[in-house]
RODO-2510 file (C-alpha; in nm, 4 decimals, decimal comma):
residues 210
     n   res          X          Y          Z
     1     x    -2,5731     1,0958     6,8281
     2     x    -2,6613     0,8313     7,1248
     3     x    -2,9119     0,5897     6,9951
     4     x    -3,0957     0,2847     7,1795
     5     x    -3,2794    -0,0576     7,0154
     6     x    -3,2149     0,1075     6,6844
     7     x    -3,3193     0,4776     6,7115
     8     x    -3,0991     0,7675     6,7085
     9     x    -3,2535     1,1157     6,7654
    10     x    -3,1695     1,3092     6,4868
    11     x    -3,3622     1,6458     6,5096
    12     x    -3,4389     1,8916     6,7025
    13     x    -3,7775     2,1226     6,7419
    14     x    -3,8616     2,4617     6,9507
    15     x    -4,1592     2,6116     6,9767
    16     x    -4,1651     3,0399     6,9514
    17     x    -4,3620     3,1760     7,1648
    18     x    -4,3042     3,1088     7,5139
    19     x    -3,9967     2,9356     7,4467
    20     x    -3,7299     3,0602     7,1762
    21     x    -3,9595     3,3888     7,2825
    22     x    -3,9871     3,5205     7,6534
    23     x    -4,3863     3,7041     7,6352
    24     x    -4,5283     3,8814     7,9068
    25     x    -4,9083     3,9233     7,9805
    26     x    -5,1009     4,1989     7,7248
    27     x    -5,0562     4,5062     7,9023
    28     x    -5,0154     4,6907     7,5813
    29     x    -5,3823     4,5944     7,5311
    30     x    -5,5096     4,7630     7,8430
    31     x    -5,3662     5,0686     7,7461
    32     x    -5,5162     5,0997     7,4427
    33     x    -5,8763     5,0066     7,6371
    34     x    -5,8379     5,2756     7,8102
    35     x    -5,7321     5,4887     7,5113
    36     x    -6,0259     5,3778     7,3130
    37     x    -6,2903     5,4628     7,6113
    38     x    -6,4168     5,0977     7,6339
    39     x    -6,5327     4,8987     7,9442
    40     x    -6,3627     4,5774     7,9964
    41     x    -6,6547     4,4002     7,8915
    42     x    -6,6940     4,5768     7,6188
    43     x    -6,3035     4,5648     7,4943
    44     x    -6,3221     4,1930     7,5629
    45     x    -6,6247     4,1584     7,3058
    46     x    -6,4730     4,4003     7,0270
    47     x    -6,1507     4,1803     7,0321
    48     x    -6,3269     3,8385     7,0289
    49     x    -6,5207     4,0382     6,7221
    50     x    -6,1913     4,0216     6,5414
    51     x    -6,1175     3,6252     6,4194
    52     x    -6,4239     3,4695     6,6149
    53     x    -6,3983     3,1095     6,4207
    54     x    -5,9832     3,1483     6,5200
    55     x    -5,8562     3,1503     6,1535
    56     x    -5,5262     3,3043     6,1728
    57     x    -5,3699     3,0131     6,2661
    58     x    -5,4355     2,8223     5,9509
    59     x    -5,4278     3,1024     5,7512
    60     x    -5,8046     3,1810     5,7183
    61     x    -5,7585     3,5489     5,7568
    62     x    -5,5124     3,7709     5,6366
    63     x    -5,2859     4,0580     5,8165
    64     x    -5,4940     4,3031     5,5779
    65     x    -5,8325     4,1683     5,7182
    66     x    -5,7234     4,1188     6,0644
    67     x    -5,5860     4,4641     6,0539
    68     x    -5,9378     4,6086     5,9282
    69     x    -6,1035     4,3891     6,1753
    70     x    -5,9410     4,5695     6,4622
    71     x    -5,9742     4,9123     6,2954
    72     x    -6,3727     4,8023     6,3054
    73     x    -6,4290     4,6722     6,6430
    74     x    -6,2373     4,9237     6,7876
    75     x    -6,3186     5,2264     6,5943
    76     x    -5,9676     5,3216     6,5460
    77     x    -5,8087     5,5942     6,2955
    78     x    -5,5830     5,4821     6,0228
    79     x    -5,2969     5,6019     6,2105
    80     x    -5,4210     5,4386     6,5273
    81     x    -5,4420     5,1298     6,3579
    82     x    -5,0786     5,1170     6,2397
    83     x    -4,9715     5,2336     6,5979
    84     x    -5,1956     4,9422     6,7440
    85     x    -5,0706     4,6479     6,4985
    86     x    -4,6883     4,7880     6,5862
    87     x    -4,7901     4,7367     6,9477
    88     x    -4,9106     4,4438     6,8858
    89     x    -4,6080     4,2666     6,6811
    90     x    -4,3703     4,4261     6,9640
    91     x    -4,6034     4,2078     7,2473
    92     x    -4,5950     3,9155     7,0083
    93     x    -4,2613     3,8881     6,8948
    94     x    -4,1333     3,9379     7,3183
    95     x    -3,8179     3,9310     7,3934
    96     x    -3,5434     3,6630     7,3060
    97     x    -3,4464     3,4187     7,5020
    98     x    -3,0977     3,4341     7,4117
    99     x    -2,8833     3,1706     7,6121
   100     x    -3,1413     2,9470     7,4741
   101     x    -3,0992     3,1066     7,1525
   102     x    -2,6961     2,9735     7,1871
   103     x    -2,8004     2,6834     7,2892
   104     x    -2,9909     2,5809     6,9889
   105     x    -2,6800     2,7020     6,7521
   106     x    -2,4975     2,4481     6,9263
   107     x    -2,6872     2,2007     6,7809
   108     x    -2,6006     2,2563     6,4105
   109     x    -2,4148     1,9852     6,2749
   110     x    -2,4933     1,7573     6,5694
   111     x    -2,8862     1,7195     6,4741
   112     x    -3,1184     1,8836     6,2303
   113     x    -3,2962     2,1701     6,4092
   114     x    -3,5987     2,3441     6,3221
   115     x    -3,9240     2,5913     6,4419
   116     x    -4,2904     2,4738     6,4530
   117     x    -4,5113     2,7778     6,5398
   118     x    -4,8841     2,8596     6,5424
   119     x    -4,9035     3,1853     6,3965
   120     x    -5,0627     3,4456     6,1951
   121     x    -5,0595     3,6084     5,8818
   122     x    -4,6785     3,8363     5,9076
   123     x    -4,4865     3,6533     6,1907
   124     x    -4,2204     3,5169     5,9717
   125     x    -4,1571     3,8966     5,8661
   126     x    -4,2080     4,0322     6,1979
   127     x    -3,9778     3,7542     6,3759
   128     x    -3,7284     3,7527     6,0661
   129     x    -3,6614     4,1447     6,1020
   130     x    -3,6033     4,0984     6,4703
   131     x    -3,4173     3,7981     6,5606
   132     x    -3,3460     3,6430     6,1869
   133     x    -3,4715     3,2683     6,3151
   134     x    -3,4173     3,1264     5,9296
   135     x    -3,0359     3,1859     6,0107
   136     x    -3,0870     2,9871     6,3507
   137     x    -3,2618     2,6460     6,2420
   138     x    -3,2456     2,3970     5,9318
   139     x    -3,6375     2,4199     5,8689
   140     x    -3,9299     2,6667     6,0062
   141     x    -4,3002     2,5463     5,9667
   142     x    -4,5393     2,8583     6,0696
   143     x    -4,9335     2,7317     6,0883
   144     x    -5,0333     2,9577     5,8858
   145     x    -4,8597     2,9058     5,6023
   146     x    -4,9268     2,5277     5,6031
   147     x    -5,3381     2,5140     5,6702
   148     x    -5,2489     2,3181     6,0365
   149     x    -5,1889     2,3842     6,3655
   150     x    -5,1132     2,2613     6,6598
   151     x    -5,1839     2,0044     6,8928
   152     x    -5,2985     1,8100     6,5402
   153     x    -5,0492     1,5756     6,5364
   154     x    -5,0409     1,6471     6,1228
   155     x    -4,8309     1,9458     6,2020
   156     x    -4,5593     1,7679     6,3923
   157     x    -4,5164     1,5085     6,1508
   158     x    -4,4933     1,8110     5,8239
   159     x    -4,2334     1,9355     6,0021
   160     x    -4,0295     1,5637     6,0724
   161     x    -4,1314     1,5459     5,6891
   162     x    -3,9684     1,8785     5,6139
   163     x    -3,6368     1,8183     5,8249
   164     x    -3,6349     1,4436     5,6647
   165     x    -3,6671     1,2269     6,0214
   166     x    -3,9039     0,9951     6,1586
   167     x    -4,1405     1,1270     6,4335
   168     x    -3,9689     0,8872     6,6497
   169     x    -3,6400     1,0894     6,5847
   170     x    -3,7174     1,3880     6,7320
   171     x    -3,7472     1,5731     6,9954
   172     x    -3,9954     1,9042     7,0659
   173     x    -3,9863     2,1413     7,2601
   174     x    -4,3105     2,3770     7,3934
   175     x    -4,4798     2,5433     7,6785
   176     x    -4,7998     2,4679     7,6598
   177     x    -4,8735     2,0925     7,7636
   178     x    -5,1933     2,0358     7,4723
   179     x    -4,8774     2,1294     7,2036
   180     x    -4,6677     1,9346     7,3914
   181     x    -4,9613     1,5845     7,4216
   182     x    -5,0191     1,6437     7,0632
   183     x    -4,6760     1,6145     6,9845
   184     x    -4,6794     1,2586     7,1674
   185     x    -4,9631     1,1514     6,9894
   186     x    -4,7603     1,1872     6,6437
   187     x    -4,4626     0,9978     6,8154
   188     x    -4,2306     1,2486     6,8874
   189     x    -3,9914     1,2881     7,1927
   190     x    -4,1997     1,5600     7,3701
   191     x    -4,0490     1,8102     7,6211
   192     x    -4,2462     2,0555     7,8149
   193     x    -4,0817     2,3623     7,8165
   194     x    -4,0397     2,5716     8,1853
   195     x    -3,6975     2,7389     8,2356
   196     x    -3,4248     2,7282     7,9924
   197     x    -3,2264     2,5461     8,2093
   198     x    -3,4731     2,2428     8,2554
   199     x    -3,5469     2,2512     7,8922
   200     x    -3,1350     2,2101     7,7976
   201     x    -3,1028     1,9516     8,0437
   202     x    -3,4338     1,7811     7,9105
   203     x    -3,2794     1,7602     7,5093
   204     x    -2,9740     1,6366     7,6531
   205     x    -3,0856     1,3446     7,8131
   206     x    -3,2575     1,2549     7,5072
   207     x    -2,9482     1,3124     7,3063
   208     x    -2,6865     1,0997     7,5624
   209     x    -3,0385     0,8595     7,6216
   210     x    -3,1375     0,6923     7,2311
***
């Protein structure tokens, strides 16, 4: 590691979705407006029915409710509801971004590496089954299983905590710039994340720069 006045970067931090994650625009969720019979107005206002106070991502609601809650607002079968939620996982989980993906196993054993991802209630199963991301990084802090979420700078220093660096130490990595000013505010080395390429080159100069 490459360190300047003092400070060495010694970890690592990618965001999921949008970054580790490639994910496309809802479409599943038009087709199932259609399915359903409802305007757009009126599928817009069932869904925003489902977690109005935004919950999930500090664990407020549950898979089980948030499941029900679409069953509700919807008016969907059992069966429809299981088909929807599948749908719904496959949209969330994308599609890897796998020369990334390398990337980031390159990094073992030169810096600590981990995950920081708002999420909901069965992401870590649903992105564990598919692309086995405990395997990939030293650490993984999900929102909802630690009560924050970001930009609150209180997440990004839990998961400098959990990897055992100083704020100042590490570098993260997202795609959405009030993650990415949040992260700044808690002292990190913050990198906003818009082609794979970019983002590599980004860490790197960090890595060669403290």
């Amino acid at each position: 590691m490459a360190s300047c006045a003092g400070v060495a970067i010694r970890a690592v931090v990618f965001d999921i979705g949008g970054v580790l994650e490639r994910v496309g625009p809802p479409i599943w969720a038009e087709a199932w407006r259609a399915r359903v019979g409802m305007t757009h107005s009126e599928f817009d206002a069932a869904l925003a029915r489902v977690d109005p106070d935004g919950l999930a991502h500090t664990g407020g609601v549950s898979e089980a409710e948030i499941r029900a809650s679409y069953a509700e607002a919807l008016r969907l079968s059992a069966a429809q509801v299981d088909e929807f939620m599948a749908e719904m996982w496959d949209w969330y989980c994308g599609e890897l971004d796998e020369p990334l993906v390398d990337y980031v196993r390159t990094l073992r054993g030169r810096v600590r590496t981990g995950i920081l991802s708002n999420s909901a209630d069965g992401a870590r199963r649903e992105e564990t089954r598919r692309y086995g991301f405990p395997g990939l990084v030293d650490d993984i802090v999900y929102s909802h299983e630690v009560g924050l979420a970001k930009p609150d700078p209180a997440i990004f220093r839990l998961a400098c905590a959990r990897l055992g660096v100083q704020p100042d130490e590490t570098v993260f990595v997202d795609d959405v710039e009030a993650n990415v000013d949040g992260a700044a505010r808690a002292g990190l080395q913050a990198v906003r994340h818009d082609s794979t390429q970019a983002t590599i080159a980004a860490i790197e100069g960090l890595l060669a720069s403290y």
